[in-house]
N, C-alpha and C positions, 0 to 999 in steps of 0.2 A: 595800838592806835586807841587814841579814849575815846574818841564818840562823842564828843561833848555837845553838837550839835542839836536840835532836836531833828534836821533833815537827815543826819545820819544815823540816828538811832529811827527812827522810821523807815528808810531805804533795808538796814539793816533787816529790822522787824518782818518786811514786805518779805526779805528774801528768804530769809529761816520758816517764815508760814507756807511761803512756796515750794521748798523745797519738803516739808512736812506732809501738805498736799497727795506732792508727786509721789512720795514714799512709801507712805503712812501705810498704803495698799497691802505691803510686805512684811510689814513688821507684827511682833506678838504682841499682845494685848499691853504686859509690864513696860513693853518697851515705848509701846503709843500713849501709855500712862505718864511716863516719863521724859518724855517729847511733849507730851501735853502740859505738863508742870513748867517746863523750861520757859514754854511759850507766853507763858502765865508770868515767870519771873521777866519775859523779857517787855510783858507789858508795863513793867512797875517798874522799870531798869529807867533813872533819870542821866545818868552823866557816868564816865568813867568807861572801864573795861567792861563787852554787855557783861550777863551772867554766865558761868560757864556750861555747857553744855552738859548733859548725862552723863557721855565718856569719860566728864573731865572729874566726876561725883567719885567726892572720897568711900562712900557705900552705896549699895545695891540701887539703882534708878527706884524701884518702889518702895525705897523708904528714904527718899528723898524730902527732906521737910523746910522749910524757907526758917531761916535766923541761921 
């Protein structure tokens, strides 16, 4: 699905920071590092597929770098 919407990239947005939220309680430090980066890409994310998540990161979440 592209998202090309700005409502669906928004709804989208609401629902990965919600779920972030509810999580975040559990998670280790690299990992809320790196959940925190995505959430940062997915502010800048205008159109298209959002960004992919940590799991989806070809190396380690904290050395995740944007380009």
């Amino acid at each position: 699905m592209p998202f090309d919407s700005l409502e669906e990239r928004v709804a989208f947005r609401r629902a990965a920071r919600e779920v972030y939220d509810l999580a975040s309680c559990q998670w280790a430090q690299a990992v809320m590092r790196a959940q925190e980066q995505w959430l940062d890409d997915l502010d800048d994310w205008h159109g298209g597929p959002p960004p992919p998540p940590p799991s989806g990161w070809p190396t380690e979440p904290e050395r995740h770098s944007d380009g």
